[in-house]
N, C-alpha and C positions, 0 to 999 in steps of 0.2 A: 252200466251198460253190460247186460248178462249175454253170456255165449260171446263173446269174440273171439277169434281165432289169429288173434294179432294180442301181444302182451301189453294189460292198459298202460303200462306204464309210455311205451310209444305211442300209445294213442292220445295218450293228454299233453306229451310233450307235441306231439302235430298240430294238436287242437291250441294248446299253448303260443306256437310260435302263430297260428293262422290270427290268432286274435290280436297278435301285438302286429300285423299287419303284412303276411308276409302270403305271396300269392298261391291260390289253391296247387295250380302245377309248382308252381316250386318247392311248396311243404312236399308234394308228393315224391318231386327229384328227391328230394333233399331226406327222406325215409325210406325211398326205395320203394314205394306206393304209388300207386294208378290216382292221378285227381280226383277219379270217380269213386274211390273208395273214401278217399280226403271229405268228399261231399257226402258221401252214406255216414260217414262217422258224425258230421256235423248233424245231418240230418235226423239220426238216433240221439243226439244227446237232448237236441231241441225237442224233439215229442214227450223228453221227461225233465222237461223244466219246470211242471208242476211238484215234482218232487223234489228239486232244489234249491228253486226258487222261493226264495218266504212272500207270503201274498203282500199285497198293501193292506197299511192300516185304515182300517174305517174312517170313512169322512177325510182323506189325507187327498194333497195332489200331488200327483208322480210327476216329476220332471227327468224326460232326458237328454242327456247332453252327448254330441255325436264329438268323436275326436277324428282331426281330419276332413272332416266333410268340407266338400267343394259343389257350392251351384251355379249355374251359371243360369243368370237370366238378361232375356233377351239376346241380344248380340253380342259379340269380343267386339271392342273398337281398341284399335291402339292407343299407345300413350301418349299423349299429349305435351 
């Protein structure tokens, strides 16, 4: 991520802790940084994930797997 004006090394420890689950405003308390910048950095690194991302292999199927994910369908009913 060329031109930033913030040194990468905070930038990928932000980016670091956002991914191990930690909330946008709070990485931003927590650096001294506006969420909105939290979100611009994210936002920049996703437009060059072709570049460091390795593509899939031919004929392969991707699977992937969400950590933490919660759905809820239909209704909450209590517990029984």
């Amino acid at each position: 991520m060329a031109r930033l004006r913030t040194p990468v090394s905070l930038v990928a420890a932000a980016l670091n802790v956002r991914t191990e689950g930690l909330g946008v405003r709070a990485t931003g308390r927590s650096f001294g940084k506006s969420h909105a910048t939290i979100i611009r950095w994210e936002q920049r690194l996703a437009q060059q994930s072709n570049q460091w991302s390795p593509p899939a292999p031919a004929g392969a199927d991707i699977t992937l797997e969400g950590d933490e994910v919660y759905t809820r369908v239909g209704e909450n009913l209590p517990p029984l």
